[in-house]
C-alpha positions as a printed Julia matrix, in Angstrom:
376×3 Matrix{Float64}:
   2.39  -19.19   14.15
   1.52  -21.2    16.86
  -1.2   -23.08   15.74
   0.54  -25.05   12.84
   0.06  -28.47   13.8
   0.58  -29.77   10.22
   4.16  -27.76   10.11
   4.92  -29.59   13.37
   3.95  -32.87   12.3
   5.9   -32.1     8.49
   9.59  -31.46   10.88
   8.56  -34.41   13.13
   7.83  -36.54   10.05
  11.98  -35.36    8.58
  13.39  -35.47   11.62
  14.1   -31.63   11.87
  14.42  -30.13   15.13
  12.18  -27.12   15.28
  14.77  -24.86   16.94
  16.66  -25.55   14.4
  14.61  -24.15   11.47
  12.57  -21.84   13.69
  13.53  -18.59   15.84
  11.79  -17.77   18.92
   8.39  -16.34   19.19
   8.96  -12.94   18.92
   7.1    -9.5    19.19
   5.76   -7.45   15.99
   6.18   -3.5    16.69
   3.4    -0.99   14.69
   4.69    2.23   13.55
   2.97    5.2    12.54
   4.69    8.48   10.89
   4.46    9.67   15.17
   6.52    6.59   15.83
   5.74    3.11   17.42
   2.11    3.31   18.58
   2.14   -0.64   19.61
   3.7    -3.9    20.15
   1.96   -7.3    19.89
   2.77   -9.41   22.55
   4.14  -12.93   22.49
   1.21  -14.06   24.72
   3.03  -17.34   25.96
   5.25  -15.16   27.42
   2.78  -12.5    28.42
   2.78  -11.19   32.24
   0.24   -9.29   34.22
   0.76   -5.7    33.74
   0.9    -2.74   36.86
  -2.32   -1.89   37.68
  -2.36    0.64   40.45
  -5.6    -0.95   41.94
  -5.56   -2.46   45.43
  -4.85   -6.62   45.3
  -3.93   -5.65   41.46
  -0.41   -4.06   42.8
   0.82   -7.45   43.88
   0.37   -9.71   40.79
   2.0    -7.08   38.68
   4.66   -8.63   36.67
   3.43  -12.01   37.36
   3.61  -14.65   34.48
  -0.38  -13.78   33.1
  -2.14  -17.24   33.48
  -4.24  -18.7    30.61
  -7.67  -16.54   31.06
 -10.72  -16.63   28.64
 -10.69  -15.03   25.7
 -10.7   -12.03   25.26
  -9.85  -11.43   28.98
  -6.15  -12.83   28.48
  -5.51  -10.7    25.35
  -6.96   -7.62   26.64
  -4.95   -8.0    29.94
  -1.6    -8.75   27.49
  -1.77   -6.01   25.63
  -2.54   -3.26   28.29
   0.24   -2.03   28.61
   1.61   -1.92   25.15
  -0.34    0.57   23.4
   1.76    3.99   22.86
  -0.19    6.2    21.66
  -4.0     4.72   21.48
  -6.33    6.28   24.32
  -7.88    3.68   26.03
 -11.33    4.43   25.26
 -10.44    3.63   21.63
  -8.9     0.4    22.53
 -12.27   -0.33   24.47
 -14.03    0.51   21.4
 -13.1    -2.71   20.35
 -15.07   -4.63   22.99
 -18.73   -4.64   20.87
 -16.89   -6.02   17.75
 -15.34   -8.9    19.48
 -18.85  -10.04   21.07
 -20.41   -9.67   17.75
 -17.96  -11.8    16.36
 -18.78  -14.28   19.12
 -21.82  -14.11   18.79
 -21.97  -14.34   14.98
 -19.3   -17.28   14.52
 -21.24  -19.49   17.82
 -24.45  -19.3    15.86
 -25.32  -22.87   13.14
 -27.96  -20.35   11.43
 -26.74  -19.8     7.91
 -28.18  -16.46    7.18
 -26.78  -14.94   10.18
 -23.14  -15.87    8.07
 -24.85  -14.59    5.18
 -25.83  -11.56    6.52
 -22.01  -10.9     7.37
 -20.53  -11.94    4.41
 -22.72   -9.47    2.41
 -21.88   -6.58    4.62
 -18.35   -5.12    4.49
 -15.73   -5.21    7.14
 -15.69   -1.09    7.38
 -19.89   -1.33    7.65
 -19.06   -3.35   10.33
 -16.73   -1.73   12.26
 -19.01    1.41   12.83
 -22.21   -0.35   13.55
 -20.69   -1.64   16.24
 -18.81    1.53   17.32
 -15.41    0.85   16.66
 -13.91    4.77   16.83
 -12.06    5.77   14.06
  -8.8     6.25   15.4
  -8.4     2.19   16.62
  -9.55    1.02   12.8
  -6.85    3.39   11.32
  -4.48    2.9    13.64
  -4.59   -0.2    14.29
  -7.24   -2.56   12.48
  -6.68   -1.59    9.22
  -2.83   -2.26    9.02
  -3.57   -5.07   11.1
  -6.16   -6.52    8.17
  -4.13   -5.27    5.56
  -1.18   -7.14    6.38
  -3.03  -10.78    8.02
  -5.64  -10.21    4.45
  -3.94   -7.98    2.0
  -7.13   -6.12    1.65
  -8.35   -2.88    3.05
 -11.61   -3.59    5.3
 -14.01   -2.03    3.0
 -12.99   -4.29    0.1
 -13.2    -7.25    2.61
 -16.48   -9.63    3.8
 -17.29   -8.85    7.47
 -17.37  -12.93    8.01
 -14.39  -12.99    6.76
 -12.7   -10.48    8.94
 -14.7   -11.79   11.88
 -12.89  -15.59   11.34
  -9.75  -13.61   11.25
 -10.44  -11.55   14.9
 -11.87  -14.76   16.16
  -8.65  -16.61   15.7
  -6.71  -14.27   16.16
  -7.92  -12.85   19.47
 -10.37  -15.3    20.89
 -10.04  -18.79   19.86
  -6.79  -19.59   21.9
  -4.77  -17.08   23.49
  -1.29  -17.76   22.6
  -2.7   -18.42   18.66
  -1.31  -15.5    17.52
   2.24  -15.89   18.89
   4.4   -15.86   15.35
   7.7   -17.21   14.77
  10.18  -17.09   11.68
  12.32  -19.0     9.3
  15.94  -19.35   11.59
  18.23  -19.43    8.09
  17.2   -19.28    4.63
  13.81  -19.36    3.02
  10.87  -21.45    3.64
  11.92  -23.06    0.57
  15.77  -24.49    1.72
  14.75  -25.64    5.47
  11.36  -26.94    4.66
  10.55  -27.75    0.94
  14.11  -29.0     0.11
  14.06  -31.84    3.04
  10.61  -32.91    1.95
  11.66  -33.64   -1.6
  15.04  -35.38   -0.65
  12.73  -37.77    1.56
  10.18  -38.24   -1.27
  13.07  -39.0    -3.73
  14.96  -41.09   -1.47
  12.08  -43.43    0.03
   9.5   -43.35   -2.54
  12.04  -42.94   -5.81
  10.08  -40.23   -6.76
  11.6   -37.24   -9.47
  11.51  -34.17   -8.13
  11.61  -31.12  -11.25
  11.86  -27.87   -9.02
  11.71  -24.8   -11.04
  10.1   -26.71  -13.81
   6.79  -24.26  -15.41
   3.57  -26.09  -16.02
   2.16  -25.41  -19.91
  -0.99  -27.23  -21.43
  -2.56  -29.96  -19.29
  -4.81  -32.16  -21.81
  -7.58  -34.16  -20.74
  -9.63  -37.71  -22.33
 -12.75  -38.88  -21.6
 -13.25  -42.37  -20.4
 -15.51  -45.26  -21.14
 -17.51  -44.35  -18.15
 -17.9   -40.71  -19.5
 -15.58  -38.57  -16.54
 -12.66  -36.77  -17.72
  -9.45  -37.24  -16.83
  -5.42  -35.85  -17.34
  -3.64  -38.15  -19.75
  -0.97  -35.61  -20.59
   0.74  -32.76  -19.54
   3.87  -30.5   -20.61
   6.4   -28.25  -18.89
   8.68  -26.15  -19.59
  12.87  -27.07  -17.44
  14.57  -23.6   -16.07
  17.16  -24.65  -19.04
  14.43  -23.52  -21.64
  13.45  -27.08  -22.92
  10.04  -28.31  -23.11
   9.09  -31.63  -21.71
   5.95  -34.17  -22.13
   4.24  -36.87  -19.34
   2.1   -39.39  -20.87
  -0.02  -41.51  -18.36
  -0.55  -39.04  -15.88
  -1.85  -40.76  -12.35
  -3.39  -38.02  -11.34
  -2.59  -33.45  -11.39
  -3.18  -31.38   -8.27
  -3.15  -27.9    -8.99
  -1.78  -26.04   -6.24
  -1.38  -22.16   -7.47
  -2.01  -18.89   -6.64
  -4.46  -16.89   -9.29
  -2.01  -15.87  -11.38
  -0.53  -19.5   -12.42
  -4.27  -21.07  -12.43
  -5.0   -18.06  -15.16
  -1.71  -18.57  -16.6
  -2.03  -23.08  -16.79
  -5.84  -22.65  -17.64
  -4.81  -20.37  -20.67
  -2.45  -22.95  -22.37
  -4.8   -25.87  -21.75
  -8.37  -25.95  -23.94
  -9.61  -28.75  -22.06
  -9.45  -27.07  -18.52
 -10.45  -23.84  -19.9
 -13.71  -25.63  -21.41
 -14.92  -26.9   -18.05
 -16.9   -23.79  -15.63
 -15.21  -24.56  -12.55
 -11.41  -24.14  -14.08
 -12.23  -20.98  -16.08
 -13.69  -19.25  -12.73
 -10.65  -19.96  -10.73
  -8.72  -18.34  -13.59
 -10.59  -15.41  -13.6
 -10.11  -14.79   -9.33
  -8.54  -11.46   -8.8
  -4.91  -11.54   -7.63
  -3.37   -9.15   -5.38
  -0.08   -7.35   -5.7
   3.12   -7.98   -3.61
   6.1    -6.2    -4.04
   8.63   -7.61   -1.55
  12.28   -5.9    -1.14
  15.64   -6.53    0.78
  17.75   -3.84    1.51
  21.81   -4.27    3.02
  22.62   -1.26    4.95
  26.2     0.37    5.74
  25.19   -0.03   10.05
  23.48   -1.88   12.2
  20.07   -0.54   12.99
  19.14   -1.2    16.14
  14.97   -1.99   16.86
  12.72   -2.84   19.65
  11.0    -6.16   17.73
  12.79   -7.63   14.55
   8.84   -7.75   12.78
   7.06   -4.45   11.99
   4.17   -3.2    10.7
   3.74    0.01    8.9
   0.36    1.85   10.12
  -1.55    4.82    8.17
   1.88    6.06    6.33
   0.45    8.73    3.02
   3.55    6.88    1.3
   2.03    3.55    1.45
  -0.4     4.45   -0.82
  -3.23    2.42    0.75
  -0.62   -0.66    1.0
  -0.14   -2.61    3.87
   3.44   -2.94    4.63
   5.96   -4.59    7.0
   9.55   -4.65    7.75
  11.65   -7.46    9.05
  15.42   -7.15   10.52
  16.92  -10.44    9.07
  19.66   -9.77   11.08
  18.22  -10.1    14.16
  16.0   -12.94   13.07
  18.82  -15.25   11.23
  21.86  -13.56   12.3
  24.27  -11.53   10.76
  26.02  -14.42    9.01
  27.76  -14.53    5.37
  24.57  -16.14    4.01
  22.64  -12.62    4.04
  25.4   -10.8     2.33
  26.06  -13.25   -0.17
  29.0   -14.72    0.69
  30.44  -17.59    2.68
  33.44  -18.05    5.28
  36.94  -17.99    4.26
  38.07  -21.01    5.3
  36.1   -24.36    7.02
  34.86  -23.49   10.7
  36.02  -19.44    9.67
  33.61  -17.34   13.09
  31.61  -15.03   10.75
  30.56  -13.51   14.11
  31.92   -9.74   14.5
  32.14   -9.27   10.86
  28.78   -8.11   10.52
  28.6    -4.89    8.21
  25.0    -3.82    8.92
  21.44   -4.57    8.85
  19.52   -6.25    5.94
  15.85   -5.65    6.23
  13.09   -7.33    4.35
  10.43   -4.93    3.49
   7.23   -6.08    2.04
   4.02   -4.03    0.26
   0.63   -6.17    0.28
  -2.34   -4.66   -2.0
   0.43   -3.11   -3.71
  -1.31   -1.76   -7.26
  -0.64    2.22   -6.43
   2.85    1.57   -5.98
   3.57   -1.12   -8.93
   4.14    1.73  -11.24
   7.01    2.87   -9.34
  10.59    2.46  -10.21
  13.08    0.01   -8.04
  14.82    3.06   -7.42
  11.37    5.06   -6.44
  10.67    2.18   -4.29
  14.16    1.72   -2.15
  13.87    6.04   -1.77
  10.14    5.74   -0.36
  11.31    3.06    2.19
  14.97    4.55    3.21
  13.73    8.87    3.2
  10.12    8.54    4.43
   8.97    4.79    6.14
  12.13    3.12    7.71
  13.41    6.51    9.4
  10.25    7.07   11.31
């Protein structure tokens, strides 16, 4: 998105150029089983939209100039609404004040208040109609939080509408990985430049086991030892540790916190390995054609297949371009123009808050995206 500054400082600090490992901004499409209902705009990019009002008629089409919020998003996505009446979309219009109103207050139990209440309580008191929260705001939370709104904290939701929609205009505008993974254009050059200027060992792949901890003279605990397990299957030991920093997801804190007594001894480590996790299934799928689509990112709205999962659907090929990396090959010979040889699209389809469809086969899962989402 655009309001990464620490992403933009990590490819200053290599030396990557950003239009290198980035695409463009680009539009997100939502689709319902009736077919697109809406398309976020890249606001950036935004223009004024027709307005057949007197003065209005002649800025049409101009670029749209950076306008308080929400006055700049409202105006940039007038005109890209399908399907939603516009009294629904104006619905919208109490929420967003409360959420000024509620985030530009310093009095604590105003947050409280919020954070106790759900995100679904809060869309009706403040008379958001039903038809914008399930076609729109839910996918939209489902997807940006992973959680339905009634399993969500109103604050929490109201951060996420206040960044997304308020804060800056041109916030939201998204942008994807140009080649590869996050992993090979971002991760990769950061470890070859901690290797190389701070001689550093880099074990990628490596699993964490049983982190052991001493007590000092002064009486604070600390990491004198640690194990882990190399992607060949043998199991390694660091005495003298400096110092751990535990940077996982719930299911590796439950899974380090389990083969390490001394972690799981102390409160704050056996909470965090007790938060709830939240299922992802992520899938790729090559197809025999090229599929062509308005926006390469999608969101799947209010589908009975989904299951109460948010999904989305990226065209790779559009994003990264059709080239022998996505279809696992490489060029036949040095400088060999993979352009043209293209043999359809590969699509990236994702499920967040997944558990209904875990239980499903691979198979199950390919047939509920090719014969029911991806056709609509």
């Amino acid at each position: 998105m655009q309001d990464y500054p620490n992403i933009n400082a990590l490819c200053q600090e290599l030396g990557l150029v950003e239009s290198d490992v980035f695409t463009p901004f680009t539009n997100s499409s939502f689709y319902s089983p009736e077919g697109l209902e809406a398309t976020a705009p890249v606001f950036s990019e935004a223009r004024l939209p027709k307005i057949p009002l007197p003065f209005f008629d002649q800025l049409s089409d101009q670029p749209l100039p950076t306008l308080p919020s929400p006055l700049g998003q409202v105006l940039a996505t007038f005109p890209l609404f399908e399907r939603l009446p516009l009294l629904d979309r104006a619905s919208v219009v109490g929420l967003l004040l409360a959420t000024l109103d509620c985030l530009g207050s310093d009095d604590e139990t105003v947050f409280e208040q919020y954070d106790r209440m759900t995100a679904h309580e809060l869309f009706i008191r403040f008379g958001v109609t039903e038809r914008l929260v399930r076609d729109f705001l839910r996918p939209f939370v489902l997807v940006c939080l992973f959680k339905p709104p009634e399993e969500l904290s109103a604050l929490v939701v109201m951060e996420l509408l206040y960044f997304f929609t308020m804060a800056h205009m041109d916030s939201f505008d998204v942008r994807w990985i140009r080649n590869g993974t996050v992993s090979d254009s971002l991760i990769a050059p950061l470890a070859s430049k901690l290797i190389q200027e701070h001689n550093l060992t880099v074990l990628g792949g490596c699993r964490v086991g049983e982190i052991s901890l001493c007590q000092g003279s002064d009486g604070r605990l600390s990491a004198y030892r640690m194990t882990y397990t190399h992607t060949s299957g043998e199991r390694n030991e660091i005495y003298d540790v400096d110092g751990v920093i535990l940077a996982l997801g719930c299911k590796g804190m439950e899974s380090v916190v389990k083969s390490s007594l001394d972690l799981a001894r102390l409160p704050v480590f056996s909470k965090a390995a007790s938060l709830k996790g939240i299922d992802v299934i992520s899938t790729r799928i090559w197809f025999d054609r090229v599929v062509p689509t308005r926006t390469p990112a999608n969101v799947f709205s209010r589908f009975d297949a989904l299951r109460g999962a948010g999904g989305t659907f990226f065209m790779l090929d559009q994003l990264q371009g059709n080239g022998p990396e996505l279809w696992g090959e490489t060029p036949a010979s040095e400088g060999d123009d993979y352009e043209g040889k293209s043999r359809g699209s590969v699509v990236a389809c994702d499920f967040y808050n997944a558990g209904a469809l875990m239980s499903l086969s691979d198979e199950d899962i390919i047939e509920v995206l090719t014969k029911e989402l991806l056709p609509r």
